[in-house]
N, C-alpha and C positions, 0 to 999 in steps of 0.2 A: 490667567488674567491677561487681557490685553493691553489696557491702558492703564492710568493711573486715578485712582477714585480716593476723596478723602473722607475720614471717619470723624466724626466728632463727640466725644463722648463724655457726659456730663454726671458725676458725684454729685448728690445732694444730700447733706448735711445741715438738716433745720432752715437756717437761711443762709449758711452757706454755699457753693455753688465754686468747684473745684472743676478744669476741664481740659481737656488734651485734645489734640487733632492730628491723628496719623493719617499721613499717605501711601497706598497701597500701591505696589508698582510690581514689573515685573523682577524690577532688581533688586526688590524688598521692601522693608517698612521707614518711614520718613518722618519725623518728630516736625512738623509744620508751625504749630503752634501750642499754648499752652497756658492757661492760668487762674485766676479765680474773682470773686466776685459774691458780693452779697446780695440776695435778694430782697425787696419788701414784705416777700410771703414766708412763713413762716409754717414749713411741708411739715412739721412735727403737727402741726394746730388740727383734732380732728375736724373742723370748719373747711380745709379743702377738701373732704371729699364729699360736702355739700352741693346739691345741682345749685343753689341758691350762692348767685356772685360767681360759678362758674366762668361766665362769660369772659366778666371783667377779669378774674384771674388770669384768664387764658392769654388778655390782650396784653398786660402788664409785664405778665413771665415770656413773654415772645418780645416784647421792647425792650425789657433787661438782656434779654439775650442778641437781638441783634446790634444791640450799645455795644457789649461783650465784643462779640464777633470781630466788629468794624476797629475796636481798641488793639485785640490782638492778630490781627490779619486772619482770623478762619474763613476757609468758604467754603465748606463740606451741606453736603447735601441729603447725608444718612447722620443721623443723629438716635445717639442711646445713651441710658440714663441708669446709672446705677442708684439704687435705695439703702436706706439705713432700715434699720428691725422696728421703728415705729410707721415705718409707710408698706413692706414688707414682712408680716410673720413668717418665720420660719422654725419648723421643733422636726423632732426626728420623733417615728412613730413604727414599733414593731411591722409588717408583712407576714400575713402567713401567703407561702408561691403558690399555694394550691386555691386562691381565689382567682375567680375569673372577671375579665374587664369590668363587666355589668358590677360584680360582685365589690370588687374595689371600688367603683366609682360610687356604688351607696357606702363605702368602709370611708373615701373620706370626705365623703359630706357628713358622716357623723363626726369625723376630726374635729369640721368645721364649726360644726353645734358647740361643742366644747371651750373650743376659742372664744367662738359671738354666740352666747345661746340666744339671743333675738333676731338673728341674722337669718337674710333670707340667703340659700346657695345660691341664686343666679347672681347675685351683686358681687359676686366675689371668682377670678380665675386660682383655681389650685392646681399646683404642680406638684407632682412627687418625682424624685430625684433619690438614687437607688446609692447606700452607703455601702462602702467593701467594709470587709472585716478584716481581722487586725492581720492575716496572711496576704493582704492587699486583693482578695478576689471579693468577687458577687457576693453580698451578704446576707442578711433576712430584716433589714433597716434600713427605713426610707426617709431624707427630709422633704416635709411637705413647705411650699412656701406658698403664701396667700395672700394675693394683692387684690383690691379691689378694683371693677372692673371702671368706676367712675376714675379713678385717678388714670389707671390707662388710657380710655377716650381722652382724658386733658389732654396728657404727652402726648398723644398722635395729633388732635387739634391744635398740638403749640406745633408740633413739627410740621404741620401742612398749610401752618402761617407763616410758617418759613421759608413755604418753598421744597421742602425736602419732606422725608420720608423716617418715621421712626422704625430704628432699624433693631436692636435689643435693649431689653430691659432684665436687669438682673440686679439680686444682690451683691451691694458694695463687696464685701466681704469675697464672697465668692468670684468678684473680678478680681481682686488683689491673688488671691489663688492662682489665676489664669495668667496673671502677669508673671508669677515667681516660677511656674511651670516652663511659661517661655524662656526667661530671662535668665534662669538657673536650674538647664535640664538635667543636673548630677542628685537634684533635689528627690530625684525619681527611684532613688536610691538609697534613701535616708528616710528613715519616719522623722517628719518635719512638722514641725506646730508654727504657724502664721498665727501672728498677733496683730490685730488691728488698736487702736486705742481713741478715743473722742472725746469729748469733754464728761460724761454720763457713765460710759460703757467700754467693756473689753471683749472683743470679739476673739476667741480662740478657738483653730479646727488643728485637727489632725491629719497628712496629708500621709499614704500608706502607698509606695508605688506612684506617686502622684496623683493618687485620688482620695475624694475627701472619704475619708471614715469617720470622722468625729466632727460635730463643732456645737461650743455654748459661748450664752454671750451672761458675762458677769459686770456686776456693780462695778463703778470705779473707785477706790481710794485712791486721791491724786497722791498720797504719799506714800504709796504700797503696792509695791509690784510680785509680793509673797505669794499672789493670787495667781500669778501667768507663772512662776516655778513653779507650783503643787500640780498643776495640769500639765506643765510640760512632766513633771518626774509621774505621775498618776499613766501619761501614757507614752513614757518609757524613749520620750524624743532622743534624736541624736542631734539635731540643729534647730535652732529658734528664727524665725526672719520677723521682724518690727516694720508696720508701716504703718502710715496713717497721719494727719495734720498735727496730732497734739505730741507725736514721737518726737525724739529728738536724738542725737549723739548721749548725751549724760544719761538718759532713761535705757540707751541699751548699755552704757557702762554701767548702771547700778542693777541692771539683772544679771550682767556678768559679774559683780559679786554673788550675786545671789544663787546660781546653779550652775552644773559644771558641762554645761553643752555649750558648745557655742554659739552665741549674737549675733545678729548682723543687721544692720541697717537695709531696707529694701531697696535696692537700683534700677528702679522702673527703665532707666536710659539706658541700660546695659547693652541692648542687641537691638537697640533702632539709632538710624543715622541721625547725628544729628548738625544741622547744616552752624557754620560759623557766623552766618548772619543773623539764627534766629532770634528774635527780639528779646531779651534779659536772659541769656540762656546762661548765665553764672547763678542769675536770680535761682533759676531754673533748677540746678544743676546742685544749687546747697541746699534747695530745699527737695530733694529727688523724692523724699520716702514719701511726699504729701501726697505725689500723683499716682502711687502705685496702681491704687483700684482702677484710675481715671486710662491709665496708659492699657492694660488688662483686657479693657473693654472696650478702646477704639482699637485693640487689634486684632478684634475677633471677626472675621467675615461671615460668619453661619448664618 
């Protein structure tokens, strides 16, 4: 890298809207800005991935975001957007290695049938995405994730009324992954279960060598966290990391009575600079675990 490029990368959560902006430089990564914001549209609502109101969506969710922008100083010009599991499916689905490209690519468009059986496959990109097994190597399970291809045109048409360029799109979930790998590379070493939590749902993978081998997303009980011990002891963790807006301090104290691995709060700021001017960066800094997925994903260059 020659100069310095900045990433901005936005969580979406219903109508919430969580977001970071790292700068890429040759001396490393740069915590720029940082914050969140509600939006009018509501990304759970199946109504946006109607071509009808398209438009107007499009102009609304690019107004909100450059109010955004101008409030917290971003001026990044790659922009990516992480999703929750009602704007992205995702299920893990047996491989047998002995099919061929042709062969797989009809194996999951029957995936696909199964999800949407009205669904036509061209309205929809599907990814598979290859799970290790519990020795941390190549396994014979793959998760497929499945976004429609109308919500993707939005986000490229909101970023190209930006000015900029949509740069990835991924599951939340799976960026908060990519954050704890950077931010806590000893993690690569431990079978590690990453907990996500939101107002609805709990997202828990298993991370084997630092890849994913496991993940399901369960109900929430706001009073019962029995659900994230049985999956941590089910797959034999040695450490837990908690991230996500509805986490807190007390909710990793009350799983630390509950199971005998250790807790931890996620520190998305851990191994990016962060400058003394930046704007609430106390704000910032106590609420760390809310940006994990946000920080994850604007540090990805691929």
């Amino acid at each position: 890298m020659k100069g310095t490029e900045r990433y901005l990368a936005f969580i979406i959560e219903r109508t919430h809207i969580t977001a970071v902006e790292v700068a890429h430089s040759p001396r490393g990564k740069t915590l720029t800005a940082a914050g969140s914001f509600d939006s009018s549209i509501n990304f759970d609502d199946p109504e946006v991935y109607n071509e009808t109101g398209m438009t107007a969506r499009e102009k609304t969710f690019v107004k909100e975001i450059q109010s955004f922008m101008k409030n917290i100083g971003a001026g990044a010009h790659f922009f990516s957007f992480g999703l929750n599991s009602n704007m992205a499916t995702v299920h893990t689905i047996p491989v047998e290695q002995s099919l061929t490209d042709d062969e797989f690519a009809v194996h999951l468009e029957w995936e696909l049938k199964n999800l949407y059986p009205d669904a036509n496959p061209e309205q929809f990109v599907i990814l598979p995405y290859a799970l290790v097994n519990d020795q941390g190597e190549p396994g014979n399970d793959a998760m497929i994730i499945t976004v429609r291809k109308s919500f993707l045109n939005f986000l490229n048409t909101v970023c190209e009324r930006l000015n900029g360029s949509l740069h990835i799109v991924d599951v939340d979930h799976f960026c908060a992954e990519s954050c704890l790998t950077h931010t806590f590379p000893e993690i690569t070493s431990k079978r590690t279960v990453v907990v996500g939590v939101d107002e609805d749902t709990i997202d828990a993978s298993l991370l084997i060598k630092g890849k994913n081998a496991h993940i399901q997303t369960m109900k929430r009980n706001s009073a019962d966290l029995s659900v994230v011990n049985q999956y941590a002891r089910n797959k034999r963790a040695e450490t837990i990391f908690l991230h996500g807006r509805i986490v807190t301090q007390a909710m990793a104290d009350e799983l630390k009575e509950l199971t005998s691995c250790p807790v931890q709060l996620s520190d998305p700021f851990r191994k990016i600079a962060l400058p003394a001017a930046l704007k609430n960066i106390e704000e910032l800094k106590a609420k760390r675990q809310e940006f994990t997925a946000a920080v994850g994903l604007a540090i990805r260059e691929e």
